[in-house]
TIMI-2910 file (N, C-alpha, C, CB; in pm, 1 decimal, decimal comma, always signed):
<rs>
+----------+----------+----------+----------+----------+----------+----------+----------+----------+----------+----------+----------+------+
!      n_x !      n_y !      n_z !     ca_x !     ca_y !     ca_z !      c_x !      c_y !      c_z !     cb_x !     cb_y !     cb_z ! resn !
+----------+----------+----------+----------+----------+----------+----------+----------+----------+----------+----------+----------+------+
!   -473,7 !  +6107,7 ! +11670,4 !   -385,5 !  +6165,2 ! +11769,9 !   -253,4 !  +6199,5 ! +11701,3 !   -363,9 !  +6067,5 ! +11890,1 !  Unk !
!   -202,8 !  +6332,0 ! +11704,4 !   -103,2 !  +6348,8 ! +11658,0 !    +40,0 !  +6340,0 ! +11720,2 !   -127,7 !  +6438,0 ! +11617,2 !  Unk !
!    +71,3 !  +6355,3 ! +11846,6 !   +184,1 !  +6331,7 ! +11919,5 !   +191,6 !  +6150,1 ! +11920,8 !   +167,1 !  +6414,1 ! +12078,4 !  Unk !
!   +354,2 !  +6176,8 ! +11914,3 !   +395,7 !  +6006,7 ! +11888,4 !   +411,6 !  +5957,6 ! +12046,0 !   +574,5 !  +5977,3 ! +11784,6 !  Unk !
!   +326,1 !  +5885,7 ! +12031,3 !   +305,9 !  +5763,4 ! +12172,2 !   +478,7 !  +5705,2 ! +12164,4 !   +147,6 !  +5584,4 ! +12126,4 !  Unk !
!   +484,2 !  +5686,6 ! +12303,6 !   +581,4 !  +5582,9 ! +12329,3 !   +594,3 !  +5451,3 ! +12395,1 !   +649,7 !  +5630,5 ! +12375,0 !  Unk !
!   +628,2 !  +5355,0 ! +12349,5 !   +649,4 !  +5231,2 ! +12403,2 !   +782,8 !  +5276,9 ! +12536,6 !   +699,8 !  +5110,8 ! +12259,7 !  Unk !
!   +732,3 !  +5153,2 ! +12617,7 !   +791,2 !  +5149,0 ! +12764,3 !   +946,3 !  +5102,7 ! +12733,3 !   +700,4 !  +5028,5 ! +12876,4 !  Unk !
!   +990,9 !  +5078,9 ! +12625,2 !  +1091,3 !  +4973,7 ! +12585,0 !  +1184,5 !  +5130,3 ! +12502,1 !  +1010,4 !  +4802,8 ! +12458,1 !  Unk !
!  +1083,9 !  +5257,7 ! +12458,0 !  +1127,3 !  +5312,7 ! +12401,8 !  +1158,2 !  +5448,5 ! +12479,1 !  +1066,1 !  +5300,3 ! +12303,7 !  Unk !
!  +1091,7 !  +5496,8 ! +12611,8 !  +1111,9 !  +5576,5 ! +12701,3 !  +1249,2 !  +5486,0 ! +12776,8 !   +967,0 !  +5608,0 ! +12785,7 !  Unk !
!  +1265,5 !  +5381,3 ! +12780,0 !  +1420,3 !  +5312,5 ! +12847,8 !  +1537,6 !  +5377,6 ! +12733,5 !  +1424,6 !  +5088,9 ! +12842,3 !  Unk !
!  +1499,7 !  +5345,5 ! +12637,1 !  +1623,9 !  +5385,0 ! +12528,1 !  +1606,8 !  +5575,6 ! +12530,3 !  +1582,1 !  +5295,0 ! +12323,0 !  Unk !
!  +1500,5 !  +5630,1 ! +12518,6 !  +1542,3 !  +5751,5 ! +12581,7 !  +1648,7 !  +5783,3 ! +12687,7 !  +1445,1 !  +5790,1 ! +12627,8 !  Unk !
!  +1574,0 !  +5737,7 ! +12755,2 !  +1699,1 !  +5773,1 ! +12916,2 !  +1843,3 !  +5732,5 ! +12898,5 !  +1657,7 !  +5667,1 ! +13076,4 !  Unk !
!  +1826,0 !  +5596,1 ! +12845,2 !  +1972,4 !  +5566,9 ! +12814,7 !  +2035,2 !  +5675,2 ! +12701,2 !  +1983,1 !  +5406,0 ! +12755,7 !  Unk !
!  +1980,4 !  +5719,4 ! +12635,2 !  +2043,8 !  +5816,2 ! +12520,2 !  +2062,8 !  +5951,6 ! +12591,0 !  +1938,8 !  +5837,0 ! +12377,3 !  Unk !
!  +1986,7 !  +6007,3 ! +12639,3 !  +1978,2 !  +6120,4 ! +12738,8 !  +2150,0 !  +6127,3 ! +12830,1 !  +1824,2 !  +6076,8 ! +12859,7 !  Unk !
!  +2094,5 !  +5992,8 ! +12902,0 !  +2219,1 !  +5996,3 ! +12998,7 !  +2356,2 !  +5992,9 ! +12916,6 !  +2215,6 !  +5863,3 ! +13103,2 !  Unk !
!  +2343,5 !  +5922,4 ! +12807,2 !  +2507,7 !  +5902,6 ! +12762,3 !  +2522,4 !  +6084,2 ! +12697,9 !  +2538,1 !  +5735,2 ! +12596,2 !  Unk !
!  +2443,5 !  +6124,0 ! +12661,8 !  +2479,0 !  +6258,4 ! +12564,7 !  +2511,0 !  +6341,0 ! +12672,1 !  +2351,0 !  +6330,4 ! +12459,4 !  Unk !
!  +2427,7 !  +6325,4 ! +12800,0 !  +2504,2 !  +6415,5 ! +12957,3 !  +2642,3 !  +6381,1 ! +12976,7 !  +2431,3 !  +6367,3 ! +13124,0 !  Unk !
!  +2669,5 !  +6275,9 ! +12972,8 !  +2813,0 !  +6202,7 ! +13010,5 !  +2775,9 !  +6125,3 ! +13104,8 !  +2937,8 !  +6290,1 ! +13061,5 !  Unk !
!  +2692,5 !  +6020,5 ! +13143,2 !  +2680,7 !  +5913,2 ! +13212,9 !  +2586,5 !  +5930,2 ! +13303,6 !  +2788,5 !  +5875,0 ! +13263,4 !  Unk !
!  +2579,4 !  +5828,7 ! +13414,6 !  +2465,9 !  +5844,7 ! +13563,5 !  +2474,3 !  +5975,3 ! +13572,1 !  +2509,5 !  +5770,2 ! +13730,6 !  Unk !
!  +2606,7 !  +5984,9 ! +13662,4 !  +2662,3 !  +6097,6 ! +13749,1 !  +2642,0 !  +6204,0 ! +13713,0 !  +2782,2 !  +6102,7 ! +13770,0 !  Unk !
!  +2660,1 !  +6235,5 ! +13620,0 !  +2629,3 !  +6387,0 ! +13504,9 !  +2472,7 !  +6391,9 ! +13532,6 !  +2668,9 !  +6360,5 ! +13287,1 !  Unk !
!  +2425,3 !  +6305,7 ! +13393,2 !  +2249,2 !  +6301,9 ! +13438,3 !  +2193,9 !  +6355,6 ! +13569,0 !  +2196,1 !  +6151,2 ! +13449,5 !  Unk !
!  +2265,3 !  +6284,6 ! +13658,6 !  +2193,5 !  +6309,2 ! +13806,9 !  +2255,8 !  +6427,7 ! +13909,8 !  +2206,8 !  +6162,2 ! +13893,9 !  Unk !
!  +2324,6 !  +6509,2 ! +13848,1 !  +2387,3 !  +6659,1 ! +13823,5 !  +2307,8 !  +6751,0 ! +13791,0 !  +2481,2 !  +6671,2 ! +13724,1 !  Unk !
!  +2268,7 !  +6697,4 ! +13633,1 !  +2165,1 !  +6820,9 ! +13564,5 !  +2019,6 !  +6795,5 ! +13614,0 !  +2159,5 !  +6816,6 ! +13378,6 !  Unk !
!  +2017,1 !  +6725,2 ! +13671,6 !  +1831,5 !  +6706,5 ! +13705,7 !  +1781,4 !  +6700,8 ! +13848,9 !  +1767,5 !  +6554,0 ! +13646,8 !  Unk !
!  +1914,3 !  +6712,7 ! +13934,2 !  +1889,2 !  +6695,5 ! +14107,7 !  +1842,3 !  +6618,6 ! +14124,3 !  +1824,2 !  +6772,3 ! +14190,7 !  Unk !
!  +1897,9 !  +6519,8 ! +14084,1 !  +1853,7 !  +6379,1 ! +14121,4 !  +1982,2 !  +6274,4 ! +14211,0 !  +1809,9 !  +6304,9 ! +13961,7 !  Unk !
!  +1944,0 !  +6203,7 ! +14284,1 !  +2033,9 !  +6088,1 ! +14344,9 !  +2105,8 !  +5992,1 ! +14189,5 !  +1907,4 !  +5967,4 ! +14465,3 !  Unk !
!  +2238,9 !  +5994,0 ! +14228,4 !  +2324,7 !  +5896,5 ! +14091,8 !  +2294,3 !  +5755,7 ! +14093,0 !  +2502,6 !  +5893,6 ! +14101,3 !  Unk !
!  +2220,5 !  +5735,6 ! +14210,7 !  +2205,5 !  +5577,8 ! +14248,7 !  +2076,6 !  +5535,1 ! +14205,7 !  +2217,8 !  +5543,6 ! +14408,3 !  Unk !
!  +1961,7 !  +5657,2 ! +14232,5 !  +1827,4 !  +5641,6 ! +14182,6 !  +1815,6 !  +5641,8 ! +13977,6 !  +1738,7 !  +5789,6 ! +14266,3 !  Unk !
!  +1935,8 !  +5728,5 ! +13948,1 !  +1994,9 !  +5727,7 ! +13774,9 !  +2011,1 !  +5613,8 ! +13725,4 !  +2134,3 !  +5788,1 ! +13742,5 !  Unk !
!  +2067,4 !  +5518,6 ! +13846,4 !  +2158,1 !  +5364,3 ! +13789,8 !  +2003,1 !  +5325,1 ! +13811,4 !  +2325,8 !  +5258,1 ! +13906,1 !  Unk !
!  +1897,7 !  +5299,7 ! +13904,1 !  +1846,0 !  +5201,3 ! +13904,8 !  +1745,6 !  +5248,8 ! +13767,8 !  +1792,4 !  +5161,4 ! +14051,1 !  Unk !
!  +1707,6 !  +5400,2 ! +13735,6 !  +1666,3 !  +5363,6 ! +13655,1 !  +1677,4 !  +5328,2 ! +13459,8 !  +1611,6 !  +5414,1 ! +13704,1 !  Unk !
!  +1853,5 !  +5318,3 ! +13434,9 !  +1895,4 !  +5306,7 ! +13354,2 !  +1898,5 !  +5139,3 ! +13331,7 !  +1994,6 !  +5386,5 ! +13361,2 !  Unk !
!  +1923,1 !  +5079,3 ! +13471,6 !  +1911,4 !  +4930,2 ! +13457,1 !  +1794,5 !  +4855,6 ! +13475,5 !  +1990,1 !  +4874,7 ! +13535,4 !  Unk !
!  +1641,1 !  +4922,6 ! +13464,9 !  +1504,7 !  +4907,4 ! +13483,7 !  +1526,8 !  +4849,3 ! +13590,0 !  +1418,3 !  +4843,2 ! +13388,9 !  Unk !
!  +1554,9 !  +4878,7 ! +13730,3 !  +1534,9 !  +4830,5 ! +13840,8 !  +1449,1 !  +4937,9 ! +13927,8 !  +1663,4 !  +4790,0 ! +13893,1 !  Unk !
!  +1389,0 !  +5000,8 ! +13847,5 !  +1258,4 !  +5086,5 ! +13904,3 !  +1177,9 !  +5142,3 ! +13795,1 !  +1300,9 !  +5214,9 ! +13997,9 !  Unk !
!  +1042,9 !  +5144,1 ! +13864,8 !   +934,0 !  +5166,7 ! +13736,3 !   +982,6 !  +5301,4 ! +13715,7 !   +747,7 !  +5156,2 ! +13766,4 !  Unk !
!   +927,1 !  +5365,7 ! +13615,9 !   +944,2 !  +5482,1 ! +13527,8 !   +820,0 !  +5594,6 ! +13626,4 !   +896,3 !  +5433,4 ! +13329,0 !  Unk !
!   +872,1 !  +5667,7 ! +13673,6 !   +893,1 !  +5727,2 ! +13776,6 !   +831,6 !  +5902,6 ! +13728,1 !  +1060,3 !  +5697,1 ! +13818,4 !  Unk !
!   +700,4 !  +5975,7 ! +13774,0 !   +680,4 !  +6087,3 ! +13745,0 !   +806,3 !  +6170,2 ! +13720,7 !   +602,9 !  +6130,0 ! +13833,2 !  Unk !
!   +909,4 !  +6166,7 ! +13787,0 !  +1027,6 !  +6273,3 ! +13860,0 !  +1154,7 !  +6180,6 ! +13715,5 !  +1076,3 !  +6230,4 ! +14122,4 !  Unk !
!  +1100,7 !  +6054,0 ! +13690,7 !  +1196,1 !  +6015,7 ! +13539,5 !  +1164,3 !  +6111,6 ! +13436,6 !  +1160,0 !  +5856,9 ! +13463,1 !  Unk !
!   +992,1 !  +6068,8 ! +13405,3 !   +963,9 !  +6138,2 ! +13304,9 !   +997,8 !  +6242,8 ! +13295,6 !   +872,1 !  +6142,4 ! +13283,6 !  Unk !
!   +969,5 !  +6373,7 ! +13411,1 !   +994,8 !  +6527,0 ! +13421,2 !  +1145,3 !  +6516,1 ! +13371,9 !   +971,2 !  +6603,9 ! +13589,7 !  Unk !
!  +1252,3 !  +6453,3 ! +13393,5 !  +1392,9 !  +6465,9 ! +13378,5 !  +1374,2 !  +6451,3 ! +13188,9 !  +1498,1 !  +6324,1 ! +13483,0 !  Unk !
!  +1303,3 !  +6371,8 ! +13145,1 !  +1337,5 !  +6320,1 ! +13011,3 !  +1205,4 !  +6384,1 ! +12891,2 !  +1342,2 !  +6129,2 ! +13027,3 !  Unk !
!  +1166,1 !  +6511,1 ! +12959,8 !  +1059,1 !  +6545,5 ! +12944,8 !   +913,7 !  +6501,1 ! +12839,3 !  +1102,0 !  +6642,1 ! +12936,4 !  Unk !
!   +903,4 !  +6387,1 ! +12923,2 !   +795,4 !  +6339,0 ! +12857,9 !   +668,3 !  +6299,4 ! +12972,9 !   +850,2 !  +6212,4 ! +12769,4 !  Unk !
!   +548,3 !  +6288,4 ! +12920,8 !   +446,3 !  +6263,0 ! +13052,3 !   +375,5 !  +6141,8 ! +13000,3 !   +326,1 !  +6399,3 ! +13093,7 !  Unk !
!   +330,5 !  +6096,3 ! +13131,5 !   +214,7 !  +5948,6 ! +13133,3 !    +70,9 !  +5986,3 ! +13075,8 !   +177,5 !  +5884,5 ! +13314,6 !  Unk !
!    +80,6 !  +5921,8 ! +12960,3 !    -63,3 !  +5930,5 ! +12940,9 !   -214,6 !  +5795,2 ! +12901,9 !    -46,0 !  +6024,3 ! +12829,9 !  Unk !
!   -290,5 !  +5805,5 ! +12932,0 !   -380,3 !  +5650,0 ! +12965,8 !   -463,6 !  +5613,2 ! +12830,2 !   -516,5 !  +5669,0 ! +13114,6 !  Unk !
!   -447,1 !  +5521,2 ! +12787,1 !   -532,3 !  +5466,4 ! +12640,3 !   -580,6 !  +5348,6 ! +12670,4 !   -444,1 !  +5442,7 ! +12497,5 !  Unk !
!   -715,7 !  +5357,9 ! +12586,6 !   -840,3 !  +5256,9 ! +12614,4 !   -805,3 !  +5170,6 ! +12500,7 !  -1010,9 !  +5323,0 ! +12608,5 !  Unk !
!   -895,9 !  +5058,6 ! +12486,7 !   -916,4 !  +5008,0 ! +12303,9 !  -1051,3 !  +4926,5 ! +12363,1 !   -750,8 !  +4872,4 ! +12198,1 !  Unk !
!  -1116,6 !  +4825,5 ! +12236,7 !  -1229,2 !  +4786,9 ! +12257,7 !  -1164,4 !  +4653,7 ! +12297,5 !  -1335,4 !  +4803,0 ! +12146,1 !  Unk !
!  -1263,2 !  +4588,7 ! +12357,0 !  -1172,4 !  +4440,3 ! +12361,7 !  -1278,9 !  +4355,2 ! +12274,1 !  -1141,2 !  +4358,6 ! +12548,8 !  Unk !
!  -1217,0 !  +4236,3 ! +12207,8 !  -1274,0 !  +4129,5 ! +12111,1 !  -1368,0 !  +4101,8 ! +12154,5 !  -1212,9 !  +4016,5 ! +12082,2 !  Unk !
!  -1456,3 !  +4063,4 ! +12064,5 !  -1593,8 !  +3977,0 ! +12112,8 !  -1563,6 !  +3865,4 ! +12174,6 !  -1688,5 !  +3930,2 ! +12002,2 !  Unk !
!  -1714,3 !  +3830,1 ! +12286,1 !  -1639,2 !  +3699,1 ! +12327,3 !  -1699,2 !  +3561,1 ! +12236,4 !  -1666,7 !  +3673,9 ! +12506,1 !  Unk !
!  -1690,9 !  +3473,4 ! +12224,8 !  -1731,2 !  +3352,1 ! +12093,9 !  -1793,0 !  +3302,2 ! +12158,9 !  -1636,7 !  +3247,7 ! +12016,4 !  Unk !
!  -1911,4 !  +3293,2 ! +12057,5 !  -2053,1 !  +3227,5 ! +12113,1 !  -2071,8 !  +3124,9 ! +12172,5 !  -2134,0 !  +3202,6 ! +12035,1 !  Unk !
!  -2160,4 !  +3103,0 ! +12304,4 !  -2136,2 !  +2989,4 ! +12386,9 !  -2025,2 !  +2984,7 ! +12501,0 !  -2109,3 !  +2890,2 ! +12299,2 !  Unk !
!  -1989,4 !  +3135,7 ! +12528,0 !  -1865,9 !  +3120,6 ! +12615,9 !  -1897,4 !  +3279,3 ! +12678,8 !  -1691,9 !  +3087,6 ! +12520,3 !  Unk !
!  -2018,9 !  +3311,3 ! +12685,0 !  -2067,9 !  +3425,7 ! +12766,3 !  -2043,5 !  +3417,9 ! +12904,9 !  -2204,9 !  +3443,8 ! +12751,6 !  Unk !
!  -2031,3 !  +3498,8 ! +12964,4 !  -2004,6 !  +3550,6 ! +13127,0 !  -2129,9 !  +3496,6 ! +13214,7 !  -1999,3 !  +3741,5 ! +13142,5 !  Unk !
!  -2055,6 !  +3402,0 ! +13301,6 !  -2216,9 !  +3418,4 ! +13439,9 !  -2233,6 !  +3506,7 ! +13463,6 !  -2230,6 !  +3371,2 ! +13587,0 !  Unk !
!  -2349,9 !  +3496,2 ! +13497,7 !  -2425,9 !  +3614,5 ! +13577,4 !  -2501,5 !  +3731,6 ! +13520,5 !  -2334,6 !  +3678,8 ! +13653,1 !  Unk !
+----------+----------+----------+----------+----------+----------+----------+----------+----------+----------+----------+----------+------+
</rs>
């Protein structure tokens, strides 16, 4: 896969970088028609990361699998 995945820890430091290079909430939530209050909650992770975040910080949700470990012998699933 060639586009760089992002950690949830690293789409927060986006926004926070985003918003300060706008000039703060208020600005941010200026250029994107957004509520300044819905900006604060999500600069202070007091709301999940939000379709209408991403669109502002233009990045999108995307879903990844992996295999999971074997389970160790003698500790198989009922049923």
């Amino acid at each position: 896969m060639a586009e760089e995945l992002l950690t949830l820890k690293q789409v927060f430091s986006e926004l926070n970088t985003q918003v300060a290079h706008a000039g703060g909430n208020n600005a941010f939530a200026r250029l994107h028609g957004r509520n300044k209050g819905t900006i604060s909650n999500w600069t202070n992770c007091n709301r999940e990361v939000s379709n209408s975040c991403l669109d502002a910080l233009g990045l999108e949700r995307v879903e990844m699998f992996r295999r999971k470990k074997p389970i160790a012998s003698g500790r198989g699933k009922n049923g």
